[in-house]
ZAMARGU-4260 file (C-alpha; in steps of 0.2 Angstrom, whole numbers, plus 5000, padded with zeros to 4 digits):
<rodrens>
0) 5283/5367/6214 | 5283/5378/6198 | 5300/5376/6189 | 5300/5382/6170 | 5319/5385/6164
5) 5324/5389/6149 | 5344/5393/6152 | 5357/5391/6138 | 5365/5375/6140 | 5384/5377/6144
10) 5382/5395/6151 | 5393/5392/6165 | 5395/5410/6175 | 5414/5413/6185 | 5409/5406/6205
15) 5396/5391/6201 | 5392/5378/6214 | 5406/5368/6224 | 5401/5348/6227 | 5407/5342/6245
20) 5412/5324/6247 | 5424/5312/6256 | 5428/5299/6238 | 5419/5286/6249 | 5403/5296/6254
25) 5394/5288/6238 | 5397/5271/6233 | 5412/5267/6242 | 5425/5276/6228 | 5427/5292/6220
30) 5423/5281/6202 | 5405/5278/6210 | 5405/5296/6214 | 5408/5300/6198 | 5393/5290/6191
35) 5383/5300/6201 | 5389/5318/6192 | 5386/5310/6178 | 5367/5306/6181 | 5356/5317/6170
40) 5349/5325/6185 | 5366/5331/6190 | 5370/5339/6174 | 5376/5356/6173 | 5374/5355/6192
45) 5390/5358/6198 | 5407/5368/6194 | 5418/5360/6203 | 5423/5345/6216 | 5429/5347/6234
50) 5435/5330/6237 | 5441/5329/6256 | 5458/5322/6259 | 5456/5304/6263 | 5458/5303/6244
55) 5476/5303/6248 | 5486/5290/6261 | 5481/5294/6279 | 5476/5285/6294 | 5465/5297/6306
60) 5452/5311/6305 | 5445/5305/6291 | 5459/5309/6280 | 5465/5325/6289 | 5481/5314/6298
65) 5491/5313/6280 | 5503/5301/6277 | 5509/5308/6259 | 5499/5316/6245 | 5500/5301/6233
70) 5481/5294/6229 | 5475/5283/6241 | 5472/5267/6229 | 5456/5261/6240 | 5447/5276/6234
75) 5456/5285/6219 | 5464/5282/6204 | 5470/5295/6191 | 5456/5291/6177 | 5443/5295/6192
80) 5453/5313/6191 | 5452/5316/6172 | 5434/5308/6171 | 5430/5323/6181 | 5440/5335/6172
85) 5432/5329/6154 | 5415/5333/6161 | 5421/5351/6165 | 5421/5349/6182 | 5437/5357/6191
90) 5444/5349/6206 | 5448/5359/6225 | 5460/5347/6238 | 5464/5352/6255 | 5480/5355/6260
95) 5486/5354/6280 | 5499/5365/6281 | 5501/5363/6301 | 5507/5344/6304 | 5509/5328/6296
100) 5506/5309/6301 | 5518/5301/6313 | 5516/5286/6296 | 5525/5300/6285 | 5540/5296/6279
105) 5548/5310/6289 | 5544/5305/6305 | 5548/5285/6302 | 5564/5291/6299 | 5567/5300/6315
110) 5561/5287/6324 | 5572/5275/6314 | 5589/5286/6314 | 5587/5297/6329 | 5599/5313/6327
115) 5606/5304/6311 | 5590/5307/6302 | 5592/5320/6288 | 5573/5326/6295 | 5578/5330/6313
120) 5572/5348/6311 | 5557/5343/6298 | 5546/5342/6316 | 5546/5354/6332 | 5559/5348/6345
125) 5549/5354/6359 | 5567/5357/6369 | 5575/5365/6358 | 5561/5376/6352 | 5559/5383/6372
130) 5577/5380/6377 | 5579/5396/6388 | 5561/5400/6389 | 5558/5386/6405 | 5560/5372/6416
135) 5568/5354/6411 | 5559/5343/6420 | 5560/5328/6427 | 5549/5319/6414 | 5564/5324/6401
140) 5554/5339/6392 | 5554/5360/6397 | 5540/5367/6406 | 5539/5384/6398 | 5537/5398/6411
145) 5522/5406/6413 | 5523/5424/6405 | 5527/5414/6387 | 5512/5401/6385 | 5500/5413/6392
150) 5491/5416/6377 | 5493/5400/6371 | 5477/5390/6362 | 5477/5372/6368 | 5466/5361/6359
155) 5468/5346/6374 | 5472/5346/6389 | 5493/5348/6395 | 5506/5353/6386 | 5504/5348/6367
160) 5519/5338/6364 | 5521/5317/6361 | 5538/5310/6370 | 5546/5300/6358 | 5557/5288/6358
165) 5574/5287/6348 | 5585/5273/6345 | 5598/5275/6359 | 5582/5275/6369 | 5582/5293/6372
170) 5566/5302/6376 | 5563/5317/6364 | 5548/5330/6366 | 5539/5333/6349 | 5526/5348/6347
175) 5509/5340/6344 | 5495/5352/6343 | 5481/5338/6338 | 5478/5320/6340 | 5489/5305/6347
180) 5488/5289/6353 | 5504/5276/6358 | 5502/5259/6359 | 5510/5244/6366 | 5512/5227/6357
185) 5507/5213/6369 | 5523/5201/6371 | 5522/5181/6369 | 5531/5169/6381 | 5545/5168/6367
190) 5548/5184/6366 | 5552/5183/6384 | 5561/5165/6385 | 5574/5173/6373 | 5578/5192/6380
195) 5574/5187/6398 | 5582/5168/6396 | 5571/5161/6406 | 5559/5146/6406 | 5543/5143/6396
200) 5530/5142/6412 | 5538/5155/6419 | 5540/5168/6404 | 5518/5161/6400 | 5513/5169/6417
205) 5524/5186/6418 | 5516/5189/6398 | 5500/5185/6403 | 5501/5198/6417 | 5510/5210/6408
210) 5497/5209/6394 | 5480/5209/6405 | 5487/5226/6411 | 5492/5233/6393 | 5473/5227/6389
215) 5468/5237/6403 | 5477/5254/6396 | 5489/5251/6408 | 5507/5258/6403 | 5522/5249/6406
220) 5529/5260/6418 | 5515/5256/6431 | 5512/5239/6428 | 5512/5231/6443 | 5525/5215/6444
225) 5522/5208/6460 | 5533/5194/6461 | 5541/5195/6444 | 5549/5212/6449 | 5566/5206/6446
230) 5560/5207/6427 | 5553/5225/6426 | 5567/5235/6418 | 5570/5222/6405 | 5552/5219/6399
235) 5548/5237/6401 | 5563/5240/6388 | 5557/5227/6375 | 5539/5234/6377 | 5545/5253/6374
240) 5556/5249/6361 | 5542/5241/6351 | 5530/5256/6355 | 5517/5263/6341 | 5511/5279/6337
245) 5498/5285/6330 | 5496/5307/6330 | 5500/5322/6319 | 5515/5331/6323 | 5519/5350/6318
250) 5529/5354/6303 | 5546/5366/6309 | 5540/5380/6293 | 5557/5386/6299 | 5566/5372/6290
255) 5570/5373/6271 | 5564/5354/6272 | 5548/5359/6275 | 5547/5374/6263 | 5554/5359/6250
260) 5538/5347/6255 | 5529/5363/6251 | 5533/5366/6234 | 5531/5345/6230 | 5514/5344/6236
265) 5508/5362/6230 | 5514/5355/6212 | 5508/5336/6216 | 5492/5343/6219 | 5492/5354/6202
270) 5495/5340/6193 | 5479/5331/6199 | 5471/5344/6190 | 5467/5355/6205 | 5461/5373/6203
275) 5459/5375/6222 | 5470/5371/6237 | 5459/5373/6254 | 5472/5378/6267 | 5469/5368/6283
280) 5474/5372/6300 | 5488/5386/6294 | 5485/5398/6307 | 5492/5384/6317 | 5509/5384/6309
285) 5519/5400/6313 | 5526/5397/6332 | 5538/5409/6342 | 5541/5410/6361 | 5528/5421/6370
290) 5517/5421/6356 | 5500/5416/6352 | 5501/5397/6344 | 5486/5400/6333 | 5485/5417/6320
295) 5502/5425/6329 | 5505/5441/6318 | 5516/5444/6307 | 5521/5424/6305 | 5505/5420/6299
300) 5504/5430/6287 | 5524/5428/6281 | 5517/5412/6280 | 5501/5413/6269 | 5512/5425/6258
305) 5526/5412/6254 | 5512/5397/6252 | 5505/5409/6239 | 5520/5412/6228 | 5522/5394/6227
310) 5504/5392/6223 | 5506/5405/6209 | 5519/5398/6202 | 5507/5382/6200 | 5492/5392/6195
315) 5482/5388/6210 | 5467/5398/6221 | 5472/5397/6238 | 5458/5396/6254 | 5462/5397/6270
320) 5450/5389/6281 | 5449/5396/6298 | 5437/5396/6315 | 5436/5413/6324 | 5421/5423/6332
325) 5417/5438/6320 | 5420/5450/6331 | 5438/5444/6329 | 5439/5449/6311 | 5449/5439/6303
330) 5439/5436/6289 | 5443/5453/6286 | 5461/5452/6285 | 5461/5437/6274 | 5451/5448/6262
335) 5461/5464/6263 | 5477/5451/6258 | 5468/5444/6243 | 5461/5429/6251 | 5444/5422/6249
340) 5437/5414/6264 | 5425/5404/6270 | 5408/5412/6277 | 5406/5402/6291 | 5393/5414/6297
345) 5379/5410/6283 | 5375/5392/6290 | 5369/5399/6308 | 5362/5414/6300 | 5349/5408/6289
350) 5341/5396/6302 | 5341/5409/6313 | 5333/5419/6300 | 5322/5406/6298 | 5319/5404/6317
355) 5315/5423/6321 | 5307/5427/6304 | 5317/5442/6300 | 5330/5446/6287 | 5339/5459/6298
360) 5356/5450/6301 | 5354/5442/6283 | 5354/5461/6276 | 5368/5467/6287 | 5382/5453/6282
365) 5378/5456/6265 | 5379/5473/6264 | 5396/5473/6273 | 5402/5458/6261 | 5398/5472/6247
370) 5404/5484/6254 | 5422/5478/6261 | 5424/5466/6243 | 5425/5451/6252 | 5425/5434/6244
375) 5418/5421/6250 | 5415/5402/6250 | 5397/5400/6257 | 5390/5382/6262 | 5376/5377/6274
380) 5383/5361/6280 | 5400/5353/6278 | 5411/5337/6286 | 5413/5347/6303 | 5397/5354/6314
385) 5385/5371/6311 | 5398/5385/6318 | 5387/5394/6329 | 5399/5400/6341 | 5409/5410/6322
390) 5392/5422/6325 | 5398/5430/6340 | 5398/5448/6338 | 5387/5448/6324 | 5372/5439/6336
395) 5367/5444/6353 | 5375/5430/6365 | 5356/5425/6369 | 5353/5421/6352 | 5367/5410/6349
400) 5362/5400/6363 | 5345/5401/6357 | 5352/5393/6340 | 5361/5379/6347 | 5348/5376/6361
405) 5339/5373/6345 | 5348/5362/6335 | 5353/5352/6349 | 5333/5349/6352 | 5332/5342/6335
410) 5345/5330/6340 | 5362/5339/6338 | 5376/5336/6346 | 5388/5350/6356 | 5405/5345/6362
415) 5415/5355/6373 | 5435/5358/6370 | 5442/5348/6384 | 5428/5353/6396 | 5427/5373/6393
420) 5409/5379/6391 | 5408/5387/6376 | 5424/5385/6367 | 5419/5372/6354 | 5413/5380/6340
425) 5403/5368/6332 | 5383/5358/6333 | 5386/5344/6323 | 5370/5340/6313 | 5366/5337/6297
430) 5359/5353/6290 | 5341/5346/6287 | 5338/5340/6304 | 5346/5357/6310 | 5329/5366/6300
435) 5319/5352/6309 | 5320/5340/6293 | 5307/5351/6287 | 5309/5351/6267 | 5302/5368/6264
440) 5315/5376/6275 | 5329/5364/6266 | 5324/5370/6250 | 5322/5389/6253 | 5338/5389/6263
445) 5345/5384/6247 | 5339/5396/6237 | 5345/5409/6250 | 5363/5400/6248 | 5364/5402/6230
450) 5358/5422/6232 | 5370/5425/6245 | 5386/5434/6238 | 5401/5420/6237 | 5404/5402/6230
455) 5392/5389/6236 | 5397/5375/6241 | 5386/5358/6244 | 5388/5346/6254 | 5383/5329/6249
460) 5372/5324/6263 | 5364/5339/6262 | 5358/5338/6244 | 5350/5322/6247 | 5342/5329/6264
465) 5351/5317/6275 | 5346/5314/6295 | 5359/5311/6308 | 5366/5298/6307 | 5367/5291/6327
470) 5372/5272/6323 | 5387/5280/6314 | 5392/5289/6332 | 5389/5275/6342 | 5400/5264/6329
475) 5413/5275/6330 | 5413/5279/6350 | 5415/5296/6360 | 5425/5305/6350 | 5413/5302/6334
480) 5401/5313/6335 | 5406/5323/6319 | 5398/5305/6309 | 5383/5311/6314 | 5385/5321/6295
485) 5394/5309/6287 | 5385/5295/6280 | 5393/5285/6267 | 5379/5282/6255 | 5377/5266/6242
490) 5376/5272/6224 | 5361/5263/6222 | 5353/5275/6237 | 5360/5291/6231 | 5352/5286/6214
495) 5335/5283/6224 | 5336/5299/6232 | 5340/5310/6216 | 5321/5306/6213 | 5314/5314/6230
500) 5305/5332/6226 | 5316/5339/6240 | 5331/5334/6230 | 5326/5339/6213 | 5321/5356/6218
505) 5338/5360/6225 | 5347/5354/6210 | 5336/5365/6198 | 5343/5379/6211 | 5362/5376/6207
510) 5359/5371/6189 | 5351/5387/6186 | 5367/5396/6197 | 5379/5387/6189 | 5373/5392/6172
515) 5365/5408/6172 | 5375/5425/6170 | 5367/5435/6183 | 5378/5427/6196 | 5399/5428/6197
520) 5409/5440/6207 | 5408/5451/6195 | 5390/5454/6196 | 5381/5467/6206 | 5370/5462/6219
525) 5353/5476/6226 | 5346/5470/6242 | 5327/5477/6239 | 5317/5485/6250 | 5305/5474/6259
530) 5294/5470/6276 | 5306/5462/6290 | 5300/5445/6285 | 5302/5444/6267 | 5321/5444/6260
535) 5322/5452/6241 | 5339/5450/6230 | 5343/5454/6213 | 5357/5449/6205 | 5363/5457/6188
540) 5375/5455/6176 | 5377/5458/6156 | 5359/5464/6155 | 5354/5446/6162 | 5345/5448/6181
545) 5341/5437/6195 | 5328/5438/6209 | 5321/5432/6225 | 5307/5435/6234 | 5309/5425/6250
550) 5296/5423/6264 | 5306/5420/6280 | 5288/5417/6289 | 5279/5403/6279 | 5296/5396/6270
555) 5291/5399/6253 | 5300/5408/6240 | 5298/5416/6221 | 5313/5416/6209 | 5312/5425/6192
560) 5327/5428/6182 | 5326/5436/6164 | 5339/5437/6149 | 5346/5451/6142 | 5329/5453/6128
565) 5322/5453/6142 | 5311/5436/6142 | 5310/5426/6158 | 5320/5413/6156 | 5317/5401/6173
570) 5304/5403/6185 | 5302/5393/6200 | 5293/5393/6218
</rodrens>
């Protein structure tokens, strides 16, 4: 490697590089992440610090089920946050805008208070959202008729609603798009001997058969009584009354509650020290009767457009993360409404760059990111999977097979939504065992990243060129196949690993794109002419320029960038 820098030191240009961590992903705490910014390898490194949510209370998908927006104490404290903010590095949260924990204060106080509870409307009564729209059926909630949930995107199977139960013992229908789970609490022979008031050998054998079947996922109502039949109602009432829930319900964004909830987090969240609030599942959140549940138009967009005055009035950069195939455009209508966006294209497009040896696509995205003024957020991998399903309609179909066929070679994972071929969007794999955990090809698809128009944003794991992680999935079970990219590392590891080649010659990459002031958004970016194989940019900005000569062939790269006398000021291969 030949790296010879000469920057400015504190020249910081107006879209350096993004770090990506859950607080726990290094050392166990944000304060043990924070000792790893401040190594001296990592100076100057980074902008700013995408810290995923289960820095605040939640209790599933990693932090993406949120309970409230107050610090979680196991992982974060305010001094870890103004730490950060003393070394200059400003700080990006997500914000899901679609549903809430059924733990949220909220939806503890409907389930405590029923119809009395001043948050009735805060969730989405499934009833009376399709009252006149369908069927009541027998299992207490409305089937809606066929012509009004046509176009409907379910992310599991059956309706998406969770029944539960008030106080009065009233079964009500509540809209849930994602995750839930209810649970039982096993009863004890006392339990019995008092609601039933009957004997202690008696109530001993109907709990132990009531419990063997709740250990076997069996629910009350099919539990099999045999010759304690007489007891069924009763004990099937004490063990629904005590039922748990674990899920994320829907927000009603048609209840000033809501809008309330809002405006307190969008300003919790400011007072963190936030300068960027990643939107999460929001096209989710607009509903009405026959339309689609995910990016219905105009409600998403009445809906991005109220988030944003309250995130003005807080001086906060909004980013609305969304899935879709390219062909759908969306991230052109985020754009042309003064969004930035994600490129979730970039990932699948440099390793299929890399794969093909070619830098046709490469050219084509950029030159209609310039051309349409797009701004982007670009990354190569992140907490979820590779989106190689996103490319459709900028890749042939037989090339994004080709690219998961791949990455599922070099031992990524591919899970289907709910059995459907091809609706999942994502590989999960770290992104150095997507290249073949090939270093070469790690650290020129780095300095691709960091030449590509945008932000870029790093995930941890993949600075430190982290393989997946299969004891983590088989930890976790079926449904944790995304750990496969999320390692939590010891500090003392990460430290090790800042001294591997492959890691060092990445950080010189974003240290010199964070400081040198040929990059931004306000720069302009050539694409030069070159054979097929061989990608050249220039950047310029201020009389300073950037280049990068990138063989797509034998992953090797050149990098020159001069100031504006004119001297060369980093070099590096």
């Amino acid at each position: 490697m030949v790296n010879n820098t000469k920057l400015p030191a504190g020249a910081i240009n107006n879209a350096g590089p993004v770090f990506n961590a859950y607080p726990d992903s290094i050392g166990g705490s944000l304060r043990d992440a924070v000792k790893f910014l401040q190594s001296p390898e990592l100076k100057n490194v980074f902008q700013s610090f995408y810290i995923l949510p289960s820095i605040f209370n939640s209790d599933l998908d990693r932090g993406f089920s949120v309970i409230d927006y107050d610090l979680n104490e196991l992982y974060a404290s305010r001094k870890d946050l103004e730490d950060l903010n003393e070394m200059g590095i400003a700080l990006k949260f997500d914000f899901v805008l679609n549903h809430s924990s059924v733990r949220s204060k909220q939806f503890q106080d409907i389930i405590k208070n029923g119809e009395g509870s001043k948050y009735k409307d805060f969730f989405i009564n499934w009833n009376k959202f399709w009252e006149g729209y369908g069927q009541l059926t027998e299992a207490g909630y409305i089937q809606p008729d066929p012509e009004y949930i046509r176009d409907m995107f379910l992310r599991k199977p059956g309706l998406p609603i969770l029944m539960v139960r008030m106080p009065d013992g009233k079964e009500v229908p509540y809209w849930n798009t994602f995750y839930q789970e209810v649970r039982y609490e096993n009863v004890d022979n006392q339990d019995l001997m008092k609601t039933l008031g009957i004997k202690y050998d008696l109530a001993q054998k109907l709990a132990d058969l009531v419990n063997e079947a709740l250990n076997r996922g069996v629910s009350p109502s099919a539990i099999c009584f045999g010759s304690f039949e007489l007891y069924r109602k009763k004990v099937i009432d004490i063990l629904e009354s005590r039922r748990k829930y674990l899920g994320q319900m829907d927000l009603n964004i048609k209840s000033p509650l809501v809008w309330e909830f809002y405006e307190e987090t969008l300003k919790k969240l400011a007072g963190y020290g936030a300068e960027i609030i990643r939107l999460d599942a929001f096209a989710y959140a607009p509903k009405e009767p026959g339309a689609r549940n995910f990016l219905n138009e105009p409600g998403t967009w009445d809906l991005l457009d109220g988030i944003k005055a309250l995130a003005d009035k807080n001086g906060l950069t909004l980013l609305p993360e969304i899935h879709s195939k390219y062909e759908e455009r969306i991230h052109e209508k985020l754009s042309e409404r003064g969004y930035m966006t994600y490129d979730f294209f970039l990932p699948g497009l440099i390793i299929d760059a890399l794969e093909r040896n070619t830098n046709e696509i490469l050219i084509r995205w950029i030159r209609e990111i310039q051309e349409k003024g797009i701004r982007l957020v670009n990354m190569l991998g992140c907490h979820d999977g590779i989106p190689l399903l996103d490319l459709k309609g900028l890749l042939a179909d037989e090339q994004i097979q080709s690219l998961i066929d791949t990455v599922v070679k070099r031992g990524g994972l591919v899970k289907d939504l709910h059995g459907k071929k091809n609706i999942y969007y994502q590989v999960n794999s770290t992104y150095y065992s997507a290249l073949g955990e090939d270093d070469e090809k790690l650290v020129l698809a780095r300095a691709i990243q960091i030449f590509m128009p945008g932000r870029p944003q790093v995930w941890y794991l993949d600075l430190l060129a982290g393989k997946n992680d299969y004891a983590a999935i088989e930890k976790t079970g079926p449904a944790g196949h995304k750990e496969i990219n999320r390692t939590n590392l010891s500090l003392d590891l990460s430290f090790e690993k800042l001294e591997k080649e492959v890691v060092l010659r990445q950080l010189s990459l974003l240290r010199f794109r964070n400081t040198f002031q040929a990059f931004g958004f306000d720069a302009s970016l050539k694409i030069l002419d070159s054979l097929p194989e061989i990608l050249k940019l220039c950047w310029q900005n201020n009389d300073c320029t950037a280049s990068l000569e990138a063989d797509l062939k034998n992953n090797s790269f050149i990098i020159t960038a001069t100031d504006e006398q004119g001297n060369i000021v980093y070099n590096s291969r």
